[in-house]
N, C-alpha and C positions, 0 to 999 in steps of 0.2 A: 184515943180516937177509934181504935179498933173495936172497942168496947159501945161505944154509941154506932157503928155501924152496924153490928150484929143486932144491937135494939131497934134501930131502923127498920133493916131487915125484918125481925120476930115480926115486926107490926103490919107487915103485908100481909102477914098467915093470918091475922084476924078475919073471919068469916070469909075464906078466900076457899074460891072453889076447892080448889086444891086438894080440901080435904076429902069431897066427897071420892074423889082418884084413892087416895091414900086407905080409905075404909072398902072401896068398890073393886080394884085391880086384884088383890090378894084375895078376896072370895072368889073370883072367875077362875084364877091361877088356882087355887086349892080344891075349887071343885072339879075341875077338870083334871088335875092329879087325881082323885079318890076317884072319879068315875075311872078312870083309865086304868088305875089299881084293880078295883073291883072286879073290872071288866077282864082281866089278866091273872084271875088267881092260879089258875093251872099251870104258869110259868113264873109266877113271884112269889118265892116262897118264903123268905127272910123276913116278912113282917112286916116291922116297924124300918127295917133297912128299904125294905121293897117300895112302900107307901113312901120312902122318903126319892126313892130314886124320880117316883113318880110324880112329887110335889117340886122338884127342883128343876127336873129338865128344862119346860116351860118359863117359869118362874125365873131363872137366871137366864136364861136366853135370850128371853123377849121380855115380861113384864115389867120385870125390874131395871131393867136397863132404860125402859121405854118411862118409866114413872119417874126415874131419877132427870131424865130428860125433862122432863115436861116439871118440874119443881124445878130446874136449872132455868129453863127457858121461862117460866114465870116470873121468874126473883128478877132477872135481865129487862124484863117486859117495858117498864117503866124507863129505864135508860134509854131503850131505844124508841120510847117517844116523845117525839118532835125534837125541840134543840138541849133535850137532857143532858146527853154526852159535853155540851159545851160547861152546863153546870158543875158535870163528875170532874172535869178538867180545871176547871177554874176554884174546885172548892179546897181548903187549906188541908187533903185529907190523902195520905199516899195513894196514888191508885189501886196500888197492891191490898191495903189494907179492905178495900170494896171485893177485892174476890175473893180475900182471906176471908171476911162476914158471909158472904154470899156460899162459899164451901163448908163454912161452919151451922151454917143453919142447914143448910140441903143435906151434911152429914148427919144431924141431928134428926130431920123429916127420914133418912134412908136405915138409919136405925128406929126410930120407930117402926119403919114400915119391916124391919126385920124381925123387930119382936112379935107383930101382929101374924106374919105370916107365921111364924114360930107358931103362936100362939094356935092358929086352924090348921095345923100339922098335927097338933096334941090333939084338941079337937075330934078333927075327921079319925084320925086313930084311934081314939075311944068310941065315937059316937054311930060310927058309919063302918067303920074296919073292925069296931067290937073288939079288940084285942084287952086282953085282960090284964096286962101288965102296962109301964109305963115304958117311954121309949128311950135307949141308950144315952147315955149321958152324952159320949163320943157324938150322937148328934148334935147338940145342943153343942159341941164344942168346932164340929164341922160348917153352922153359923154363926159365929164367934169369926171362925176365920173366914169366912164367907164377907164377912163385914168388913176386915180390911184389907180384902180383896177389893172391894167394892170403894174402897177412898180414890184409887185409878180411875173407875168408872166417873164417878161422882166429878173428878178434877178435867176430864176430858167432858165432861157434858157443859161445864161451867165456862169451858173454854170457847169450845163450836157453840155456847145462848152467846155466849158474849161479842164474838165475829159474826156471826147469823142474826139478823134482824127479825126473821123471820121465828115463827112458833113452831110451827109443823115440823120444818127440815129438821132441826137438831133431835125429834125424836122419830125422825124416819132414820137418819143416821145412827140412831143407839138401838135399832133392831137391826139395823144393818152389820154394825159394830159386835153385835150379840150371836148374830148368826155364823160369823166369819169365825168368831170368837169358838163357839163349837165344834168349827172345822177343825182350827188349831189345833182346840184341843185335844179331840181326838186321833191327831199325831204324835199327839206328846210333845207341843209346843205351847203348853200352857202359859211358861213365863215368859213369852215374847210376844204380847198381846195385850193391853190393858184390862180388853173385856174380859178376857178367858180367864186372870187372875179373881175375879169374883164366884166365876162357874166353879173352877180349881178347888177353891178353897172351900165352897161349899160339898165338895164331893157330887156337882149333879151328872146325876143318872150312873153314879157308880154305886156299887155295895163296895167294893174293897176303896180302902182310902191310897186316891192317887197320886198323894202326895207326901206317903210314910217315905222319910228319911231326906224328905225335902222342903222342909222347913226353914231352916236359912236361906237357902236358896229364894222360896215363894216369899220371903219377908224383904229379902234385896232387891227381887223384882217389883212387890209392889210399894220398894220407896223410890224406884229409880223412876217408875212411871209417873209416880205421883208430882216428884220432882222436876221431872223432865214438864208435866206442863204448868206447875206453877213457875218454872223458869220462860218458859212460853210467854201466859201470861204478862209478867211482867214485862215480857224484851214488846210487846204489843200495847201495852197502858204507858208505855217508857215513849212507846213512838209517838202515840195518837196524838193529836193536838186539836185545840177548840177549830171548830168548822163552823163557815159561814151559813 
């Protein structure tokens, strides 16, 4: 069952706006990193670290947060119109298995969109920053865990499309969530915040990584998060029942 939902799913990404988001948000977020690089050479001197601090701040704060919203709220779209939710209810299919597809494709569109920005980070640092070498591996691995950081994100966005009717509000909330989340962070409450486990992990807007020698720790946090709202989830598909 789980298996034909996720194919379900796949089949709304055909020719679905969505994509033009997914190619158009990470060039806005990476140009705006490199000009702000650029613009700042007299005080970033580390390169390929500096270009990176500058491609992430943004980018984990607001974009991403805000894009993963808006593919959570699109996949929902269709449930919340007209008397769908009586069909999700009525059909022989766990309810849980619809947010397991619905998290599993959205995880799938949220790595894509991590390798693409990946991808105009190398990019702008060849092309535009002109650096003549290639960029620390330790990056490429600071996105890596950046990305499951970002399963929290992902499971909290899936949750507020899925209670919210609406489009808008759940990606007004994931910049809300984004923003709050850099506050956190910047206390040093990285792992007690969904969102901040994404920023965390991706090291933005640090050069030193702020998360050496907490690694089990960031890995526990974001399975408790992630847990905590597919337990959510489910105690909310457990209650719903067909409506008139």
């Amino acid at each position: 069952m789980l298996k034909r939902c996720i194919a379900a799913e796949n089949r709304k990404l055909h020719r679905s706006p969505i994509w033009l988001l997914f190619f158009v948000m990470p060039l806005i977020s990476a140009s705006y990193g490199t000009f702000n690089y650029l613009q700042n050479l007299e005080i970033l001197h580390e390169r390929w670290y500096s270009l990176w601090t500058q491609h992430t701040l943004f980018y984990s704060m607001l974009f991403f947060p805000a894009m993963v919203a808006a593919y959570a709220a699109y996949l929902w779209r269709l449930e919340h119109m007209g008397h769908n939710w009586n069909l999700i209810m009525a059909a022989p299919v766990p309810p849980l298995d619809l947010f397991l597809a619905k998290f599993c494709v959205v995880f799938k569109l949220a790595l894509f969109t991590q390798v693409w920005e990946l991808t105009l980070f190398v990019a702008c640092g060849k092309l535009f920053a002109r650096f003549p070498d290639w960029p620390p591996v330790e990056l490429i691995l600071f996105g890596l865990r950046g990305t499951v950081g970002a399963l929290a994100v992902i499971a909290a966005q899936l949750l507020l499309a899925m209670v919210l009717r609406s489009f808008a509000v759940p990606i007004f909330l994931a910049i809300v969530g984004g923003i709050v989340g850099m506050l956190l962070g910047s206390k040093g409450y990285s792992l007690f915040w969904p969102y901040c486990l994404m920023q965390a992990g991706m090291n933005a807007n640090r050069s030193e990584d702020i998360l050496a020698g907490q690694g089990v720790q960031f890995a526990a946090a974001s399975a408790f998060w992630l847990a905590a709202m597919f337990v959510t989830a489910y105690l909310l598909l457990k209650e719903r029942d067909v409506k008139a």
